[in-house]
C-alpha positions as CSV (number, residue, x, y, z in Angstrom):
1,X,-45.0,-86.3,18.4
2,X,-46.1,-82.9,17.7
3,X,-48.8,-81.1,21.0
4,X,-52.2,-80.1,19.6
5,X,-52.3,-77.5,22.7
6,X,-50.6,-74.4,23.9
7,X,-51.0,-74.3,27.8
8,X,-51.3,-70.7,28.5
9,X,-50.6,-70.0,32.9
10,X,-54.8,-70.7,33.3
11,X,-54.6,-74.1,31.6
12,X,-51.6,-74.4,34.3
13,X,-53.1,-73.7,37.2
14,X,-56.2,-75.7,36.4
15,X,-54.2,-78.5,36.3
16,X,-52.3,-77.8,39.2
17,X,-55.4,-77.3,41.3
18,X,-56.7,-80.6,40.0
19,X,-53.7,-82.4,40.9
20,X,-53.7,-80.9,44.3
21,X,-57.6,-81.4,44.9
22,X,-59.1,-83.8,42.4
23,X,-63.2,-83.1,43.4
24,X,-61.9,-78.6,43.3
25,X,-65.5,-77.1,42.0
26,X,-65.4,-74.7,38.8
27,X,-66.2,-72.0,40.7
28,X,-63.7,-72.5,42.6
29,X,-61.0,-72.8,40.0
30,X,-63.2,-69.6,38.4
31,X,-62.2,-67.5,41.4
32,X,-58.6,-68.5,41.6
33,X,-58.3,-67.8,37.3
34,X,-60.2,-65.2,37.0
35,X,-62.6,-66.6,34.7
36,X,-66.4,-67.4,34.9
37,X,-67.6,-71.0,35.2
38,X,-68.4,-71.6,31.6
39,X,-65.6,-70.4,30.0
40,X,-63.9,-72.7,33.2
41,X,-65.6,-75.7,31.9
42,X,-64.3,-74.5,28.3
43,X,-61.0,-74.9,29.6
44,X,-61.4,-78.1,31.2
45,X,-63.2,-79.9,28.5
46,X,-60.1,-79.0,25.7
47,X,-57.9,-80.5,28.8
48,X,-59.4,-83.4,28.6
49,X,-59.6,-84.0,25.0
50,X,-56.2,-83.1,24.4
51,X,-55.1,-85.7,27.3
52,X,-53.5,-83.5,29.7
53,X,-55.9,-83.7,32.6
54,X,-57.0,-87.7,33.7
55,X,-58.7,-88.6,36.9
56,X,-58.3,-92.1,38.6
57,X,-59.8,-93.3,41.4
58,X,-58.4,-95.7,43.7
59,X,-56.5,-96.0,47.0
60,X,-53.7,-95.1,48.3
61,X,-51.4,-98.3,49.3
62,X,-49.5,-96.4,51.9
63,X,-52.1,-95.3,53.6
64,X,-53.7,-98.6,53.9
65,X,-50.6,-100.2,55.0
66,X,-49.9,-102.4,51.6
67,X,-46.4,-103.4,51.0
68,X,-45.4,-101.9,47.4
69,X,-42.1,-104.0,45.6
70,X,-40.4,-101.8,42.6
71,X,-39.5,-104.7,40.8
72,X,-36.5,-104.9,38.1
73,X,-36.6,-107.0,34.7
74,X,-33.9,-108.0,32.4
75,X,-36.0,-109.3,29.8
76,X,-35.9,-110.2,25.8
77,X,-39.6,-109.5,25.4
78,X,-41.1,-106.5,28.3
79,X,-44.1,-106.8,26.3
80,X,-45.1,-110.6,27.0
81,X,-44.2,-110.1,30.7
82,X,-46.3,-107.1,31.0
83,X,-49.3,-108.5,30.0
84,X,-48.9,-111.6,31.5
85,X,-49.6,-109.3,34.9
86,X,-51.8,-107.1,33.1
87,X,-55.3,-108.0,35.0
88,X,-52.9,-109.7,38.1
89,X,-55.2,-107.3,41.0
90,X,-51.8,-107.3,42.6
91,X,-50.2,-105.6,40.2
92,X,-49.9,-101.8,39.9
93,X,-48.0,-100.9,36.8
94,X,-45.4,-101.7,34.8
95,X,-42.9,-99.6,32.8
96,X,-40.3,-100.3,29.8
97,X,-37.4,-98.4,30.3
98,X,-33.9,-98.5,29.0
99,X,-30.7,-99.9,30.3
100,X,-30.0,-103.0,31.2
101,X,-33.0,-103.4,33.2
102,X,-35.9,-103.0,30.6
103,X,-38.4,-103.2,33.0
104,X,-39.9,-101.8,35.8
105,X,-43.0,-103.5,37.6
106,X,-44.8,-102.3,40.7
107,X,-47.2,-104.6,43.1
108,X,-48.8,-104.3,46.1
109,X,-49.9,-107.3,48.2
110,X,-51.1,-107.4,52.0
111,X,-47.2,-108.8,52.7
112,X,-43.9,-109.0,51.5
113,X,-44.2,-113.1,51.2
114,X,-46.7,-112.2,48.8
115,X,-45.1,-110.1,46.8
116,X,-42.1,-112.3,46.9
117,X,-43.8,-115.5,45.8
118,X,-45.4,-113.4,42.6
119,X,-41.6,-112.5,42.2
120,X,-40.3,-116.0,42.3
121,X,-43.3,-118.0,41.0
122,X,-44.4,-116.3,38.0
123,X,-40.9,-114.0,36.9
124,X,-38.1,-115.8,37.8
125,X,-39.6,-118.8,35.9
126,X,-40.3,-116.6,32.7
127,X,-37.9,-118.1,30.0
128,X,-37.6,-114.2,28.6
129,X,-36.0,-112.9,32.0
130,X,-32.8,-113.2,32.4
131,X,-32.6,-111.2,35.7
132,X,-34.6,-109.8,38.6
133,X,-33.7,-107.1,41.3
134,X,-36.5,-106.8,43.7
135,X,-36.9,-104.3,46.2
136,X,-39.6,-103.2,48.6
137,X,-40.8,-99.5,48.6
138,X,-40.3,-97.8,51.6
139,X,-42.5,-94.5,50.8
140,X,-43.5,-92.1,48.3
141,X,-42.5,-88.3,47.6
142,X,-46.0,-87.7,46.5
143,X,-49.5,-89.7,47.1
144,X,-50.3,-92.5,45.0
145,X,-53.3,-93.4,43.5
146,X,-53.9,-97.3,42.8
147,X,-57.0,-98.2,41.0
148,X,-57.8,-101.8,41.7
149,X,-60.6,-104.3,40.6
150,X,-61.3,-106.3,44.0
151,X,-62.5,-109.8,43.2
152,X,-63.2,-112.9,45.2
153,X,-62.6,-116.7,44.3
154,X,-64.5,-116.8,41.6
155,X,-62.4,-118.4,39.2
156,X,-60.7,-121.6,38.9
157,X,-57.3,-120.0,37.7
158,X,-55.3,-117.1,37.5
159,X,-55.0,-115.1,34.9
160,X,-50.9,-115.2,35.4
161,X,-50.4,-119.1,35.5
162,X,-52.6,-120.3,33.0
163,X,-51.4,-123.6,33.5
164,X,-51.6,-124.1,37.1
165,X,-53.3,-123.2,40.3
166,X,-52.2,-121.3,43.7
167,X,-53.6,-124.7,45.1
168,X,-50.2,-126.1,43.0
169,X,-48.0,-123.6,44.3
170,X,-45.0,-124.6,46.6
171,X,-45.0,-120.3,48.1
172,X,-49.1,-120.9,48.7
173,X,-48.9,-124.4,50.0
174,X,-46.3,-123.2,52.7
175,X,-48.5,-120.2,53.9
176,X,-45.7,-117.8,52.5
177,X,-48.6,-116.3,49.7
178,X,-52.0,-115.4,50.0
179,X,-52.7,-116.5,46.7
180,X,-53.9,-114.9,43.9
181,X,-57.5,-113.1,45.4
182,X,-59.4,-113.7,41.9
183,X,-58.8,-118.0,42.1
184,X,-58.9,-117.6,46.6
185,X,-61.2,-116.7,49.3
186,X,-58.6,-116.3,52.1
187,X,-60.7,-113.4,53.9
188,X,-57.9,-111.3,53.4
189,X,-58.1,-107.7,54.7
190,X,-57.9,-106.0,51.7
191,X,-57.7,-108.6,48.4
């Protein structure tokens, strides 16, 4: 894929200032470049256009005390799995990768039993994977940033298990999951 931009050592720094302060003022980024405001705002508009400067908002699941799993798939289609998660509120991304393991999912629950019952309820069951490694994240090099879409109990299934309910599940039923926070009102502290 060929770049439409040329990053010259401004475009660099605004980027790096961004990614070190997301809410840094133009002015501010002015002063450090060298540049006035609008030809700052220039710079940062052909940034965004080209792709090369995003902003999410969200939390950080470390510093809210989640439990993050870095999950490992052996699987004959990465696609189907991923979106089978793709609006899960537990899960964070996903990523195909090559190797054996083809692909990488991350989630972030309120407990480990959580994240191990999504693990064991939903993947291991998955007719496409052939094998799981699950681990649980310890910490980060740099900050995270999850964005997440907190619901409540307002629906009568998941959007994971479209043919069942957590009030089915033997990992829910056992008090080892939370269940899923879009089908359950459990008063959670977070989902």
């Amino acid at each position: 894929m060929k770049r439409n931009i040329a990053f010259d050592d401004r475009d660099k720094k605004i980027l790096t200032m961004y990614s070190r302060d997301p809410n840094v003022s133009q002015e501010t980024i002015g002063t450090e470049i060298g540049l006035k405001q609008p030809s700052v705002a220039v710079r940062i508009r052909k940034l965004k256009d080209a792709g090369a400067l995003e902003q999410m908002a969200g939390v950080d699941p470390f510093k809210l005390g989640l439990q993050m799993a870095k999950v490992d798939v052996t699987t004959t289609n990465p696609g189907k799995v991923i979106k089978l998660f793709y609006t899960c509120p537990y899960f964070m991304n996903g990523l195909i990768v090559s190797g054996k393991s083809n692909l990488v999912l991350y989630f972030v629950a309120e407990s480990i039993s959580t994240l191990e019952s999504i693990v064991d309820g939903h993947l291991r069951r998955m007719p496409e994977v052939q094998e799981v490694e699950f681990n649980i994240v310890i910490s980060s090099g740099k900050r995270m940033v999850m964005p997440v879409e907190l619901v409540s109990g307002s629906e009568n299934k998941g959007p994971c298990e479209p043919h069942s309910t957590c009030l089915e599940c033997d990992s829910y039923k056992a008090g080892r999951c939370a269940g899923c926070p879009i089908v359950i009102d459990d008063g959670g502290w977070f989902f």
